[in-house]
N, CA, C and O atoms as a GROMACS GRO file, in nm:
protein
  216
    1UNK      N    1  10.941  -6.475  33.246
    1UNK     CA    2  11.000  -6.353  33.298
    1UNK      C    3  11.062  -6.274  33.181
    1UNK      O    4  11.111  -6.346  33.094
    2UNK      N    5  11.069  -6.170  33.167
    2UNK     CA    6  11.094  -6.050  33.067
    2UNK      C    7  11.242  -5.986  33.186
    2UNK      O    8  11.258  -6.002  33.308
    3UNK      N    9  11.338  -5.904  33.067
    3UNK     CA   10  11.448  -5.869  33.105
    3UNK      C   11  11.417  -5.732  33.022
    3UNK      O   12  11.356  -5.711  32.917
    4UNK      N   13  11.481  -5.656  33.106
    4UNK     CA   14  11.466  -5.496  33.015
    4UNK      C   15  11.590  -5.514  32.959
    4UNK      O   16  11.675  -5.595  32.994
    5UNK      N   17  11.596  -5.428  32.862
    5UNK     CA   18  11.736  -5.394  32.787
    5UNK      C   19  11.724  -5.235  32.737
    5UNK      O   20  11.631  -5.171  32.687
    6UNK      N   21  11.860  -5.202  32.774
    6UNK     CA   22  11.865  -5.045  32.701
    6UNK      C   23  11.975  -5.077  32.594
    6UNK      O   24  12.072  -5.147  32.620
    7UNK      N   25  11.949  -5.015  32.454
    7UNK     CA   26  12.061  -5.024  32.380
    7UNK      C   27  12.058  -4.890  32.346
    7UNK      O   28  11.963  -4.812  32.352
    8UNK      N   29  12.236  -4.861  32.290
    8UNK     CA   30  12.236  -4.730  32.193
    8UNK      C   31  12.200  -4.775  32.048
    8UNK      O   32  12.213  -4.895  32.028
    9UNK      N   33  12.141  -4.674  31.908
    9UNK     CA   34  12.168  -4.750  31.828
    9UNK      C   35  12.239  -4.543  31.730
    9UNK      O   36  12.240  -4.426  31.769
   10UNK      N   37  12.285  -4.622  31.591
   10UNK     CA   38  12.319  -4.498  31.537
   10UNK      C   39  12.228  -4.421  31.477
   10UNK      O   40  12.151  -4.471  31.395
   11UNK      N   41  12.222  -4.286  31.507
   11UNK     CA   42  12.116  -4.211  31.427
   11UNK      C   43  12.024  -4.264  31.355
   11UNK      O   44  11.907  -4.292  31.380
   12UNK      N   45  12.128  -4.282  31.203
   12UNK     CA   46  12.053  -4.327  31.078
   12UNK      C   47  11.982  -4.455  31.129
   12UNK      O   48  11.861  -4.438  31.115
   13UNK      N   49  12.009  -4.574  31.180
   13UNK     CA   50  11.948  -4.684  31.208
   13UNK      C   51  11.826  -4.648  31.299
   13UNK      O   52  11.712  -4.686  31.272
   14UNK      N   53  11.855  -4.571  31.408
   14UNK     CA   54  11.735  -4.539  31.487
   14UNK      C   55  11.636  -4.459  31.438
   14UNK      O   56  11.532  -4.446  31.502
   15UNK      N   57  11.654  -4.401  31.328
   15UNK     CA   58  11.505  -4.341  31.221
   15UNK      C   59  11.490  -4.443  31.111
   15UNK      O   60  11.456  -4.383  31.009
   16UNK      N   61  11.501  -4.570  31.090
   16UNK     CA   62  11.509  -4.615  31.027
   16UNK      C   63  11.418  -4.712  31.083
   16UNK      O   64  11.338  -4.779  31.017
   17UNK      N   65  11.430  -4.716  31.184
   17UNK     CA   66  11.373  -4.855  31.303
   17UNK      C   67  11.238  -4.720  31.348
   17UNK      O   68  11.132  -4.779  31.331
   18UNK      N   69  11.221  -4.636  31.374
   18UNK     CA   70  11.095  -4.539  31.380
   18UNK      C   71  11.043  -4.508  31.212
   18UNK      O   72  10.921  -4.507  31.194
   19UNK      N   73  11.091  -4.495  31.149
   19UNK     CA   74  10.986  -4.492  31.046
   19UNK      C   75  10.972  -4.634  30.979
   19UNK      O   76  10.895  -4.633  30.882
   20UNK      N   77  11.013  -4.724  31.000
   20UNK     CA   78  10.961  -4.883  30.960
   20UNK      C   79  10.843  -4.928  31.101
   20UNK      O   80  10.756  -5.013  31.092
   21UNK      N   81  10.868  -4.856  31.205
   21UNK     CA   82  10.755  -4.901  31.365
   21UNK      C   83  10.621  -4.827  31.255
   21UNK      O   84  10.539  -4.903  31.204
   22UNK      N   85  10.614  -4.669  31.230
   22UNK     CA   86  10.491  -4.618  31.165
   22UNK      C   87  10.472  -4.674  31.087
   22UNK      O   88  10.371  -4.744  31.098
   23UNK      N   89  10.534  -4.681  30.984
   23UNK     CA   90  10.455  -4.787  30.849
   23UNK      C   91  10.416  -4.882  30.883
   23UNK      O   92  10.304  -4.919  30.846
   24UNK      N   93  10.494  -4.958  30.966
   24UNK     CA   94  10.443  -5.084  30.963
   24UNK      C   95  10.287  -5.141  31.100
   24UNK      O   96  10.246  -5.256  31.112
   25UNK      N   97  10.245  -5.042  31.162
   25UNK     CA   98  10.208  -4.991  31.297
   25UNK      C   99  10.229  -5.098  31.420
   25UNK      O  100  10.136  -5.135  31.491
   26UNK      N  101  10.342  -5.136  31.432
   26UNK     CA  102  10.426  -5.179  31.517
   26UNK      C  103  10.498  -5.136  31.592
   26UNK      O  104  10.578  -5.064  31.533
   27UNK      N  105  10.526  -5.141  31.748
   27UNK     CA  106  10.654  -5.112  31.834
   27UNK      C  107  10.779  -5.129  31.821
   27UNK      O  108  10.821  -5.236  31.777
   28UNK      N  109  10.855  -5.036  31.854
   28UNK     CA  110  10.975  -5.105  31.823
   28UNK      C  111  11.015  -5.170  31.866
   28UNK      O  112  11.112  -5.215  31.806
   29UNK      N  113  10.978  -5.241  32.018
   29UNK     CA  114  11.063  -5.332  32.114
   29UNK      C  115  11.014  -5.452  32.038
   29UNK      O  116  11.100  -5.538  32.018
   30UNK      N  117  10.836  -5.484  31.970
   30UNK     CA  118  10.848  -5.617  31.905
   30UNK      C  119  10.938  -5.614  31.767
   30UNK      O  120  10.939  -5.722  31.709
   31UNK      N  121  11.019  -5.500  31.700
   31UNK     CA  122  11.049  -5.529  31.566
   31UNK      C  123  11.177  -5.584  31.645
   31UNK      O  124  11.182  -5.706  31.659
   32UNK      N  125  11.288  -5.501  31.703
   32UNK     CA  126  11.404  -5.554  31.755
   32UNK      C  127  11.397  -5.675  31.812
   32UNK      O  128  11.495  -5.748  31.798
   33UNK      N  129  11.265  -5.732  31.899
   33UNK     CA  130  11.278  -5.874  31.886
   33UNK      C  131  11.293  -5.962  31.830
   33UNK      O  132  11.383  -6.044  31.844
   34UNK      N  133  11.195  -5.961  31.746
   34UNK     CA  134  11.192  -6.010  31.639
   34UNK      C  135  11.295  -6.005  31.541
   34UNK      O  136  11.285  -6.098  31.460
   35UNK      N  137  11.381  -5.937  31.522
   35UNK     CA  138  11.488  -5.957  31.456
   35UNK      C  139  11.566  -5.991  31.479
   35UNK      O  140  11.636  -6.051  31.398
   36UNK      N  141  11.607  -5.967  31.636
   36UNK     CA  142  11.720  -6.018  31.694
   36UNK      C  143  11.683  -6.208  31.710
   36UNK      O  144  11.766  -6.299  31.713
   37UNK      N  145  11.562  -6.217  31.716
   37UNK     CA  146  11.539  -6.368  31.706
   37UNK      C  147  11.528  -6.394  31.582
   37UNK      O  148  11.539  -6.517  31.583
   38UNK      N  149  11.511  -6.358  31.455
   38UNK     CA  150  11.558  -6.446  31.326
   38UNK      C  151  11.720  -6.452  31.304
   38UNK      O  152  11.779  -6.540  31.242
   39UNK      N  153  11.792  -6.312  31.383
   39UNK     CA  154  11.932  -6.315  31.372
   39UNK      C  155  12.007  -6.414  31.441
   39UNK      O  156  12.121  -6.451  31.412
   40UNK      N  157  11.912  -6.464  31.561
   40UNK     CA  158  11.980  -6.564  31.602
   40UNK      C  159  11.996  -6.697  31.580
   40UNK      O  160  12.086  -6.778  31.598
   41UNK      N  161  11.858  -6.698  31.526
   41UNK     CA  162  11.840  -6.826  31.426
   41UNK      C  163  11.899  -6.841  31.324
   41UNK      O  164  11.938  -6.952  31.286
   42UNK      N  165  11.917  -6.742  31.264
   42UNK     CA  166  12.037  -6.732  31.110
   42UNK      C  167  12.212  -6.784  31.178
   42UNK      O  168  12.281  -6.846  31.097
   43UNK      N  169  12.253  -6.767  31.271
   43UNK     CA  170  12.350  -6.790  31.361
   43UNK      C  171  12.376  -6.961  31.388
   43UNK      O  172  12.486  -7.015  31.393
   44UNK      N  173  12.254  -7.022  31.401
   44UNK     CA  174  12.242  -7.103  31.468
   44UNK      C  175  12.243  -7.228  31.321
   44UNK      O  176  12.292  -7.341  31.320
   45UNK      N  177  12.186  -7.170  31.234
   45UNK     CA  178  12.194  -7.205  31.114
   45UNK      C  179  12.297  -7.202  31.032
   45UNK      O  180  12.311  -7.285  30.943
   46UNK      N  181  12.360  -7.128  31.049
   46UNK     CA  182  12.486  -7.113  30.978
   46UNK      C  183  12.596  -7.245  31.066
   46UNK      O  184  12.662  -7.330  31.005
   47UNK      N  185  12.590  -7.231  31.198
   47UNK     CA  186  12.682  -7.314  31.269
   47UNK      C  187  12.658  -7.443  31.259
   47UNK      O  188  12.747  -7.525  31.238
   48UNK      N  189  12.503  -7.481  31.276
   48UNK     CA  190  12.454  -7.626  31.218
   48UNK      C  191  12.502  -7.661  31.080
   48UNK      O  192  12.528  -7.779  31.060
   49UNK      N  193  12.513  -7.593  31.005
   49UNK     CA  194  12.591  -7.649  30.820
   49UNK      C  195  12.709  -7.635  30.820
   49UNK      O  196  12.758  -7.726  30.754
   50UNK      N  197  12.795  -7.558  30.866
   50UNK     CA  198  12.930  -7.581  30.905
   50UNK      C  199  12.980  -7.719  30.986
   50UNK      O  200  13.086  -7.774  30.957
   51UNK      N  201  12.901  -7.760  31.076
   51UNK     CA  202  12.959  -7.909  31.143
   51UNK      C  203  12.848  -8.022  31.056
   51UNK      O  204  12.802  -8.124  31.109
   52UNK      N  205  12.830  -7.998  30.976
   52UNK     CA  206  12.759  -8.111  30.893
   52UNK      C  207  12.823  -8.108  30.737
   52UNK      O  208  12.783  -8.184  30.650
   53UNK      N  209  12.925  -8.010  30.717
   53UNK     CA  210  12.962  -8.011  30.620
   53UNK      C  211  13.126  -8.140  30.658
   53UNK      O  212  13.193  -8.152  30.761
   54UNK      N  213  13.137  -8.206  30.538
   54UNK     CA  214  13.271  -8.331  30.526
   54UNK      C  215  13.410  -8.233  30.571
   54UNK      O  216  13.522  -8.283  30.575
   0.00000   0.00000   0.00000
């Protein structure tokens, strides 16, 4: 199952996220996925070495 999401984002970021979709010839709903899932993994990573650290 898929969930819609509306976000705001700021100007500069939202032409930033449209001219990286053209270059790259990608959508933007897969780039924001996709990032938001390495961001979460970076998250998840960071918290895993913190409780493994002495």
């Amino acid at each position: 199952m898929r969930a819609v999401l509306s976000i705001s984002l700021p100007e500069k970021l939202a032409k930033e996220l449209d001219a990286f979709a053209k270059e790259t010839g990608r959508n933007k709903s897969d780039i924001v996925r996709e990032s938001l899932s390495l961001y979460l993994w970076e998250v998840r990573m960071k918290r895993l070495k913190k409780q493994l650290r002495p």
